[in-house]
C-alpha positions as CSV (number, residue, x, y, z in Angstrom):
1,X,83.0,147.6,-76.6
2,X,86.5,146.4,-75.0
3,X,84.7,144.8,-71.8
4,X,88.3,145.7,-69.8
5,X,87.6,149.1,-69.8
6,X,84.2,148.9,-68.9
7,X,86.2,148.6,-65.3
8,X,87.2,151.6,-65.9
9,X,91.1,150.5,-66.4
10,X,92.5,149.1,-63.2
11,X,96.2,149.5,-64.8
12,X,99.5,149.7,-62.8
13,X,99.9,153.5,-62.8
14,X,102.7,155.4,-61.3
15,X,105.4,157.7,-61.1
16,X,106.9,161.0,-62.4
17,X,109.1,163.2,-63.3
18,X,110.7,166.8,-63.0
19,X,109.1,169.4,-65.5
20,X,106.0,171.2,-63.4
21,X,107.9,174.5,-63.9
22,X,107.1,174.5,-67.1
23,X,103.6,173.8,-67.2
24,X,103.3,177.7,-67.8
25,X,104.4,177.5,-71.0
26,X,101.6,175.6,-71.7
27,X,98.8,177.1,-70.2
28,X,99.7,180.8,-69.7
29,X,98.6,182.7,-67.1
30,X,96.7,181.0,-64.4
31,X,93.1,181.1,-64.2
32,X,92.1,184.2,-61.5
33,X,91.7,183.0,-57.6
34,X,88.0,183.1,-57.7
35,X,85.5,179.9,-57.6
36,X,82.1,179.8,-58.5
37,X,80.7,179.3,-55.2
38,X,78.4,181.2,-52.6
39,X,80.0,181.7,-49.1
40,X,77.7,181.4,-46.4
41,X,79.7,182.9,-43.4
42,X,80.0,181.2,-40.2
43,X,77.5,182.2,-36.9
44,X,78.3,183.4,-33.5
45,X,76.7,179.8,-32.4
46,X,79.6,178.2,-33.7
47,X,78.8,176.8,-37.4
48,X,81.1,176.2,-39.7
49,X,80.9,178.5,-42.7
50,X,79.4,176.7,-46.0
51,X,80.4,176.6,-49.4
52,X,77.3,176.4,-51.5
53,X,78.8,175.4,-55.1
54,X,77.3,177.1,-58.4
55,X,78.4,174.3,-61.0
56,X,77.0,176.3,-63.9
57,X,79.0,178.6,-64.6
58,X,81.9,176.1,-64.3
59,X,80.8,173.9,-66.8
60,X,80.0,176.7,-69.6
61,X,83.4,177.9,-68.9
62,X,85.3,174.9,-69.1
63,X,83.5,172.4,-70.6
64,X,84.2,173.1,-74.5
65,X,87.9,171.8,-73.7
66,X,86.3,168.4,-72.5
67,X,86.7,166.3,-75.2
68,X,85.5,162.8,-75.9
69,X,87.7,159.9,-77.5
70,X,87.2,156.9,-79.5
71,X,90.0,154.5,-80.4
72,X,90.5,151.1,-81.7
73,X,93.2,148.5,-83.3
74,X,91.8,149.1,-86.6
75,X,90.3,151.3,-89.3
76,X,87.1,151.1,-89.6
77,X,84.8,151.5,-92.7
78,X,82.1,153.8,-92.1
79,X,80.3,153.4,-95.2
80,X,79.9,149.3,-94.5
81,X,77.2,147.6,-93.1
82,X,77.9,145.1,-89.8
83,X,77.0,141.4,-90.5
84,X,72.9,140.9,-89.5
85,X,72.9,137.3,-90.1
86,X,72.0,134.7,-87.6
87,X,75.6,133.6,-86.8
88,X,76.1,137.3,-85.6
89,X,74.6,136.4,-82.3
90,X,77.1,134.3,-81.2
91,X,79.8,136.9,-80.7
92,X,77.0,139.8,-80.3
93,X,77.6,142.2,-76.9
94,X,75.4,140.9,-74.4
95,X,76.3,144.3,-72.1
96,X,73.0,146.3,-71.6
97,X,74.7,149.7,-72.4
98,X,75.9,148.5,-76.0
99,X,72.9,149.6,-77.6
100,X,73.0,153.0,-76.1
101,X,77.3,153.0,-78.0
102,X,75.6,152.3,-81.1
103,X,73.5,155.0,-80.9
104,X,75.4,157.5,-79.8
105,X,78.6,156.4,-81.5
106,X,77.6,154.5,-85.1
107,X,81.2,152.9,-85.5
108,X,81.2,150.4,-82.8
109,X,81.3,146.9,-84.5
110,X,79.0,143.9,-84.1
111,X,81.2,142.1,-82.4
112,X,83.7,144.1,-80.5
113,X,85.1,141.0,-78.6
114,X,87.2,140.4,-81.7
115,X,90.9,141.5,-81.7
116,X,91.1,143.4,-84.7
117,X,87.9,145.5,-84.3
118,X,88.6,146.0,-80.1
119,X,87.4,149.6,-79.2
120,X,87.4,151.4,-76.4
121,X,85.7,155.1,-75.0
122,X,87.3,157.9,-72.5
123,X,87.6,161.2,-72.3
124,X,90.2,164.3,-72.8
125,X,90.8,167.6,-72.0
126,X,92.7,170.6,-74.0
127,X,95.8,171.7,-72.9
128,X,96.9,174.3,-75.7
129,X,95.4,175.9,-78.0
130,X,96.8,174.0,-81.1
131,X,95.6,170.7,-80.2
132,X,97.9,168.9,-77.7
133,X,95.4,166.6,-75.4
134,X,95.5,164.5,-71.9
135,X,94.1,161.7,-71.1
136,X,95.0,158.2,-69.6
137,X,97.0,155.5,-70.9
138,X,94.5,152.6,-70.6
139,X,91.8,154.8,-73.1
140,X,94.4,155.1,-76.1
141,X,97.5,152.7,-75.4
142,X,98.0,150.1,-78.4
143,X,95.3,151.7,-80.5
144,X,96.2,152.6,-84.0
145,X,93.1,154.5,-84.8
146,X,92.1,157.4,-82.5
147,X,89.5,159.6,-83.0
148,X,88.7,163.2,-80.6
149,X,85.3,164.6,-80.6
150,X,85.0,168.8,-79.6
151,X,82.4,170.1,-77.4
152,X,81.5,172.1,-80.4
153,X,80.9,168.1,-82.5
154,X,84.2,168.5,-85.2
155,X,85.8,165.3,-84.7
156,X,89.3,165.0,-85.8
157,X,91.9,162.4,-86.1
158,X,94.5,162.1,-83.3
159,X,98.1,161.3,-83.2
160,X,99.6,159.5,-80.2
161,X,102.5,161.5,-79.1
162,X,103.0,159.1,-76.3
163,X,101.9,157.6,-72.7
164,X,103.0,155.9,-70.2
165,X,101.6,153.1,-68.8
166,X,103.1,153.6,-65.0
167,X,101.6,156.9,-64.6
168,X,98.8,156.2,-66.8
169,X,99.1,159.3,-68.8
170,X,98.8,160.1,-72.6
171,X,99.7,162.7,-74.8
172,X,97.6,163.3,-78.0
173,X,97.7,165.9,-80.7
174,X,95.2,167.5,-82.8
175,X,95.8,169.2,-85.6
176,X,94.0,172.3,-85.3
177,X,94.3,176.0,-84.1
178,X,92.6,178.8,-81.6
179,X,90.7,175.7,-79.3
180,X,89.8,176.3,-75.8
181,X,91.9,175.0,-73.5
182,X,91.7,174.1,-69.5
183,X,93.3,176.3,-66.5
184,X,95.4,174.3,-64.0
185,X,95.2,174.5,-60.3
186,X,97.4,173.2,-57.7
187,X,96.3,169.7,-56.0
188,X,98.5,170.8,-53.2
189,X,96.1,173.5,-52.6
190,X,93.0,171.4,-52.8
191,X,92.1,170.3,-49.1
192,X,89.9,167.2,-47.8
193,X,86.2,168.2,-47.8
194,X,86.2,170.7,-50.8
195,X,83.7,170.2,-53.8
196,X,85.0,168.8,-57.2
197,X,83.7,168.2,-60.9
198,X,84.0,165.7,-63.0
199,X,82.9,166.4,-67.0
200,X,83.5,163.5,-69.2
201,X,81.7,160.8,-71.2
202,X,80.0,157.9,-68.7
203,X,79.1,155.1,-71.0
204,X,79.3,157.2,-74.0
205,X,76.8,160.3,-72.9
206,X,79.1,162.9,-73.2
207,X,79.2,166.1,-71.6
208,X,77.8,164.8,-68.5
209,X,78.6,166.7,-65.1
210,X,78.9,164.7,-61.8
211,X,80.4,166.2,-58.7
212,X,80.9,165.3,-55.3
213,X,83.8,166.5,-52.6
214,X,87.6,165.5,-51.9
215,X,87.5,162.3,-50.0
216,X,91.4,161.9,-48.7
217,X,94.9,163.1,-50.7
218,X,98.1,161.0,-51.4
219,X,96.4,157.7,-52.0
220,X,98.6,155.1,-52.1
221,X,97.1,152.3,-54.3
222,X,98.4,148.5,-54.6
223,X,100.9,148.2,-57.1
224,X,100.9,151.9,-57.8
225,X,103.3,153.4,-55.5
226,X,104.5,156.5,-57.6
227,X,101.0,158.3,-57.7
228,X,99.3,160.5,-55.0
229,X,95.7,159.7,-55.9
230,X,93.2,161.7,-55.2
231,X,90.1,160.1,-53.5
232,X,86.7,161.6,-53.9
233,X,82.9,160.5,-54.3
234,X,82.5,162.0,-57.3
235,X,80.6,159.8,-59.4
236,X,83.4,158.3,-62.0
237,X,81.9,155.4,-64.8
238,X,83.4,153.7,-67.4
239,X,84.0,156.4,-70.3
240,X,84.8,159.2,-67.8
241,X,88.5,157.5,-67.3
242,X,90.7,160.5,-69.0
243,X,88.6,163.4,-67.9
244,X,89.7,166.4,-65.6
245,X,88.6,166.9,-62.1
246,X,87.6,170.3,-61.6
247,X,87.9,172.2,-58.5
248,X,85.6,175.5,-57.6
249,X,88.3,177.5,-59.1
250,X,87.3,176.5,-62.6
251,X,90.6,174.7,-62.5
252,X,91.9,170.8,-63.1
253,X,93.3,169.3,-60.1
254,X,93.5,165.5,-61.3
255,X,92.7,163.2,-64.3
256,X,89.8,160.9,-63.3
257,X,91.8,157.7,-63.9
258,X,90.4,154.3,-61.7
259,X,87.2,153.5,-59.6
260,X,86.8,151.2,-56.9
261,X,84.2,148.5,-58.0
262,X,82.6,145.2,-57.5
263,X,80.3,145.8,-59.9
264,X,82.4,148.0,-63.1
265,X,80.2,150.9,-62.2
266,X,80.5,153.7,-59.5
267,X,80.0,152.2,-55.7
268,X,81.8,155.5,-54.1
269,X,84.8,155.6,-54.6
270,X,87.4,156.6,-57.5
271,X,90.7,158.3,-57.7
272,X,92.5,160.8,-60.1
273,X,95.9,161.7,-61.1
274,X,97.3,164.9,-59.5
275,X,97.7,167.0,-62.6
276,X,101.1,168.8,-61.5
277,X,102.2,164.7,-61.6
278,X,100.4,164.1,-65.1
279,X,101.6,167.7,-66.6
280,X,105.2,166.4,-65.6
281,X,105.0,163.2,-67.8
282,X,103.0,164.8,-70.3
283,X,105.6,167.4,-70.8
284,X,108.5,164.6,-71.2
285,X,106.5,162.8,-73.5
286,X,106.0,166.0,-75.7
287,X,109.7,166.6,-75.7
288,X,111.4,163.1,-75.4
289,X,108.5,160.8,-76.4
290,X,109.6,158.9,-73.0
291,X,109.5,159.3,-69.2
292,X,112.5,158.5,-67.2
293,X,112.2,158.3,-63.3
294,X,114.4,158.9,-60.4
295,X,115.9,156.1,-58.7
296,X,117.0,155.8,-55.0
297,X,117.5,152.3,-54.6
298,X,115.9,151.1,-51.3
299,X,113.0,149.3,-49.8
300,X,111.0,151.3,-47.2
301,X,108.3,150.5,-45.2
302,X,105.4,152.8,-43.5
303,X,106.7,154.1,-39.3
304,X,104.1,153.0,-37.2
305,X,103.3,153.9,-33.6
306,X,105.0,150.8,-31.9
307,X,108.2,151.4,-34.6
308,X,108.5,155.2,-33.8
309,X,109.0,154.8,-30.0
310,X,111.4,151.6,-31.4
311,X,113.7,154.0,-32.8
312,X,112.9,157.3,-30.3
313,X,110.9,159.3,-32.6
314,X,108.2,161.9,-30.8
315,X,106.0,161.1,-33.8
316,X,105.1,158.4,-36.1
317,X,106.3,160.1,-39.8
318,X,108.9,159.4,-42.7
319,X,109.7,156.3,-44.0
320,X,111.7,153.3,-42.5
321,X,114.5,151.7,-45.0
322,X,114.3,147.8,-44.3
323,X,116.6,147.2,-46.9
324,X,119.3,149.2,-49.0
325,X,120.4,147.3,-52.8
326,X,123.4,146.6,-53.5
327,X,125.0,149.0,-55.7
328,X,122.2,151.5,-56.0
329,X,122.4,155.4,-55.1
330,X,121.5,154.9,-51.8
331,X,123.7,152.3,-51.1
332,X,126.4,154.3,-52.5
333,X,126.0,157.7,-50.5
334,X,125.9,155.0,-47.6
335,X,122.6,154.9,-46.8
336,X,121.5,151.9,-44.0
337,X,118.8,149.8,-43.0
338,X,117.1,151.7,-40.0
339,X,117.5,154.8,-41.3
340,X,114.3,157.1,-41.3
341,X,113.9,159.2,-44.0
342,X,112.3,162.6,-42.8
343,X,112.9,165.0,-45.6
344,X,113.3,165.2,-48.9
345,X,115.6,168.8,-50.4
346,X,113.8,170.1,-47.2
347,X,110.0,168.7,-47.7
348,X,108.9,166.5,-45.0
349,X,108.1,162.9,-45.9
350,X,105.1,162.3,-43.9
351,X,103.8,159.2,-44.7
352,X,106.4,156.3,-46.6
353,X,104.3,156.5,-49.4
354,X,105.4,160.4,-49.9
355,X,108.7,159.2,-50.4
356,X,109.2,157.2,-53.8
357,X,106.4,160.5,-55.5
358,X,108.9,162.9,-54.6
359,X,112.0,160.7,-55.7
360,X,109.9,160.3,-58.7
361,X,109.3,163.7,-59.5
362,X,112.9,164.5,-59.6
363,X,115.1,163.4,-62.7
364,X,118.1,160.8,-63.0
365,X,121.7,162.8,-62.1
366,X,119.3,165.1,-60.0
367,X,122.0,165.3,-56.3
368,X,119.1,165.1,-53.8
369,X,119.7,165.8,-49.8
370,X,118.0,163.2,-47.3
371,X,117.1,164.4,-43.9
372,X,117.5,161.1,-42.1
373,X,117.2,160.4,-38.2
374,X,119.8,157.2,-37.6
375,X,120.4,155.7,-33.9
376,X,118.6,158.6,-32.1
377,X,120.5,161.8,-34.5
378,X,119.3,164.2,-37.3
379,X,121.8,163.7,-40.0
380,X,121.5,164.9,-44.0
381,X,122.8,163.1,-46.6
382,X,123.0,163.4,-50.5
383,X,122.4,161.1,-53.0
384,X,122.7,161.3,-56.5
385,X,119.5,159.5,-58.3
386,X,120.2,157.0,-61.3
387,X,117.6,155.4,-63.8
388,X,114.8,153.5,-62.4
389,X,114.6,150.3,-63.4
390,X,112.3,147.8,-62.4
391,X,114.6,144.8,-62.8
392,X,117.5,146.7,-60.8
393,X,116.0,144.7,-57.8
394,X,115.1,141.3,-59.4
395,X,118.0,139.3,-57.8
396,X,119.2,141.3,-54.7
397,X,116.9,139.1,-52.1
398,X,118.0,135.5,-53.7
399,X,119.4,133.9,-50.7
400,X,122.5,131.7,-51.0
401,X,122.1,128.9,-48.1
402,X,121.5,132.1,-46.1
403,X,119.6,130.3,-43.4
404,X,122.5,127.3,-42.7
405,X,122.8,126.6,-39.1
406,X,126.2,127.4,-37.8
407,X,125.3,127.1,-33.9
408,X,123.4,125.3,-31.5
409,X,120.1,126.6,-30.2
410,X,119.5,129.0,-27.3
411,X,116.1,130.3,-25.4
412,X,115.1,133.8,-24.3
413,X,112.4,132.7,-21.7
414,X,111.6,136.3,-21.1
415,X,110.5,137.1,-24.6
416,X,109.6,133.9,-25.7
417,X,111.7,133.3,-28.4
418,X,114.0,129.6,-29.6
419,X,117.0,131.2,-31.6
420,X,119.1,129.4,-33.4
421,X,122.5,130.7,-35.2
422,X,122.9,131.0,-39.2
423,X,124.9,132.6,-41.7
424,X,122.3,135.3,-42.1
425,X,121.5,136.1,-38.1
426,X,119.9,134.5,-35.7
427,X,117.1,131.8,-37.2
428,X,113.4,132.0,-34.8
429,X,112.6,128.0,-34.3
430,X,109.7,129.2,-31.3
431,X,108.1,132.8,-31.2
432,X,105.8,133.3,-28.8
433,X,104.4,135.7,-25.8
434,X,106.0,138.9,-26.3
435,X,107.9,138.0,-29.8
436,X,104.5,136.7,-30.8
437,X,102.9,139.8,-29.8
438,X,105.6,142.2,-32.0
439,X,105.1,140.2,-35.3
440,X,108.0,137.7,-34.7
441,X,107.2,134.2,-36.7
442,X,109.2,130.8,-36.8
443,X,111.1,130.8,-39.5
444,X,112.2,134.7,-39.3
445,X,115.7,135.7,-39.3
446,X,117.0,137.9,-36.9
447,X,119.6,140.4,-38.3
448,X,119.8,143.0,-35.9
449,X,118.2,143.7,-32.7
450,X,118.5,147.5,-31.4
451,X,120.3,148.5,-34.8
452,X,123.3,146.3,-34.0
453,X,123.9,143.2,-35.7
454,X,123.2,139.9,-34.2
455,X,124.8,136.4,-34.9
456,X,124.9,134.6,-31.8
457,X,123.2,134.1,-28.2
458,X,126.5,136.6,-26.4
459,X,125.9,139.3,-29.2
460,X,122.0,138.8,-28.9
461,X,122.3,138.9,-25.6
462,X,124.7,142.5,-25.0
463,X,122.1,144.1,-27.8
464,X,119.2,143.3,-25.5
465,X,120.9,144.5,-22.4
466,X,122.1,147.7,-24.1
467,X,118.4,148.6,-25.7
468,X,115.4,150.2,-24.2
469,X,112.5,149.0,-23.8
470,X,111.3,149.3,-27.1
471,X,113.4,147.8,-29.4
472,X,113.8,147.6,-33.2
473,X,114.0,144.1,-34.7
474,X,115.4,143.8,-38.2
475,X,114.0,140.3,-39.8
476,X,114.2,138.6,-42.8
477,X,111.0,136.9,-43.4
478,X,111.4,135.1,-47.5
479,X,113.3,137.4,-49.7
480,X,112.2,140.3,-48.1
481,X,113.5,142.3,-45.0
482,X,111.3,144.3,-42.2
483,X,111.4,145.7,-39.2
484,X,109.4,144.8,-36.2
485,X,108.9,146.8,-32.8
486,X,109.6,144.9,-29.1
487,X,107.8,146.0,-26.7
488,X,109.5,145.4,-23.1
489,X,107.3,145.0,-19.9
């Protein structure tokens, strides 16, 4: 068994596109709004109503469009018999659930550490009724030989339609007719707290039911910044990756996709894929074979406390643009460093990491409207989204001799700062007390102090006077550019 998946595929996942509205045509009418739960109403005392789930019914409903998958590099032989002489040992599995594989699935090979014969195990679900499957990129991608097991035990061969490796989505196709098939709910609907399923194949026991409740929405993991993970405690091994997360509705909400682990078993914590996000790529895939993603072109960073007072906000929300590139859309509609991006074709960007998913749902050529807040003002802007590309941005923070001295040095004694002029801004050669305090190292290089540019100790010094008393620092710290809140005694 391919010992990287037994970590249930820690794969850079992320980002889609535009085609939710048609996730109708796939399913049909949407399951009825009832769940199979007990309500326990609430008491004069003050108690919080109870949900009592009834996973039962759930699971005979939905479960025969749970499937189980199999793939490898290579065709394997059924009919042949593995190698049982003594040199065998030396590249036999030494993990303790192998035995259970060859039991329950007799094509594993003897020595699955080699290339050729690399397998690996996840699970599926239905989503029509002639055969089209999702599951996640990491269970199928560069596989040649992919094999789907029904609820009802036909196994059939299964074509790769196609996956992405960002989102960590597949597409597979069966070729069969009349199958049952999964109802989709809305993860925007599903609310911290509620009880999930999970049905899927943990270390190769398939149909196996573990549930647990929502732990937080709109995950933001490293390196994954297109995806709005689910988090629950729903009890997610290696071989579930693939499978749906049900909510009490009967319904998928998410694709159970990566666990947090020390160990490469369940210690929590794991995350899904919101299905509206997966039904998007999955749909480009079935028509394109591809997914292309909305670009804006900037680099953001999360509005703290300290920052929102910084720039007068009333709360901390939206997302701060540090840096604009050069020649991208949002450089183009004249977009700026400092500007605060608050909404998004009218829906609110709470959090920074809201902001590239719902870029990322929309596709290239798509005219989007910003709501921004810039120097203290509500303003709207549009922008027309390009291709992403991930080397768009590979050479925009190379610094030419950015950080030659052009002037002598000067001291701020009240903020604790040495300053010294260069081509870029104002080079820090001593940060401390307050500067310390905001985040402000030697070696920074301060570009603008209050939103106005700074370049010597009189235009340093007419940007301190003219700010508040909290003030926005722009600094270059490396290649990459931030901001940083003053606070003034």
């Amino acid at each position: 068994m391919n010992q990287k998946f037994m970590v249930t595929g820690l794969l850079a996942a992320a980002l889609v596109l535009g085609g939710c509205d048609k996730i109708h045509q796939w399913f049909g009418k949407d399951k009825e709004d009832q769940g199979f739960v007990q309500k326990m109403e609430g008491t004069k005392d003050g108690k919080v109503a109870m949900l009592l789930p009834d996973f039962t019914q759930l699971v005979e409903q939905e479960g025969p469009a749970v499937v189980n998958i199999q793939a490898s590099r290579s065709e394997v032989n059924e009919n042949s018999t593995p190698d049982t002489g003594a040199d065998q040992n030396q590249g036999a599995n030494t993990d303790p659930f192998y035995e259970y594989f060859k039991r329950l699935l007799p094509n594993v090979p003897s020595t699955p550490q080699d290339p050729e014969d690399e397998y690996n195990f996840g699970s599926g679900f239905l989503i029509s009724k002639d055969g089209y499957i999702l599951t996640n990129t990491h269970v199928v991608g560069g596989m040649n030989n992919i094999k789907v097991l029904l609820n009802d035990k036909r196994e059939f061969k299964a074509k790769l339609i196609g996956s992405d490796a960002q989102s960590d989505v597949a597409l597979l196709k069966i070729d069969a007719d009349n199958l049952p098939v999964v109802h989709v709910g809305s993860p925007k609907e599903l609310k911290v707290g509620e009880w999930v399923a999970a049905i899927g194949a943990p270390f190769g026991f398939d149909n196996s039911v573990t549930a647990g409740i929502v732990s937080a929405k709109g995950r933001s993991l490293p390196n994954e910044n297109y995806t709005p993970f689910i988090q629950t405690d729903v009890a997610i091994n290696p071989g579930n990756s693939g499978g749906p997360l049900f909510n009490l509705k009967g319904q998928v909400v998410g694709i159970n996709s990566q666990i947090y682990s020390r160990s490469g078993g369940f210690m929590g914590i794991s995350f899904a894929i919101p299905i509206d996000v997966a039904m998007s790529v999955a749909e480009q895939l079935k028509t394109t074979g591809k997914v292309q993603r909305g670009r804006l072109g900037v680099v953001i960073q999360e509005v703290n406390y300290d920052l929102a007072k910084s720039f007068g906000l009333s709360k901390a929300n939206g997302a701060l643009v540090s840096q604009v590139i050069p020649g991208g859309p949002a450089a183009k509609a004249g977009l700026q460093p400092g500007d605060i991006v608050q909404s998004v074709n009218g829906e609110e960007v709470d959090n920074s990491s809201d902001l590239p998913v719902m870029v990322g749902l929309l596709p290239p050529g798509k005219e989007i409207t910003l709501g921004i807040w810039r120097k203290g003002k509500q303003e709207s802007i549009k922008v027309l989204l390009d291709t992403m590309n991930n080397d768009t941005a590979a050479d925009t923070n190379k610094s030419e001799g950015g950080n030659e001295i052009q002037g002598s040095s000067f001291n701020v004694g009240n903020l604790g700062l040495g300053l010294q002029p260069s081509q870029e801004g104002l080079l820090v050669v001593q940060a401390e007390g307050l500067s310390a305090q905001a985040g402000v190292r030697r070696g920074d290089v301060i570009m603008a102090l209050g939103q106005q540019n700074v370049r010597d100790e009189s235009s340093f010094s007419q940007a301190l006077t003219s700010s508040g008393k909290n003030i926005p620092l722009l600094v270059k710290r490396g290649s990459s550019t931030l901001f940083l809140a003053l606070a003034l005694p």
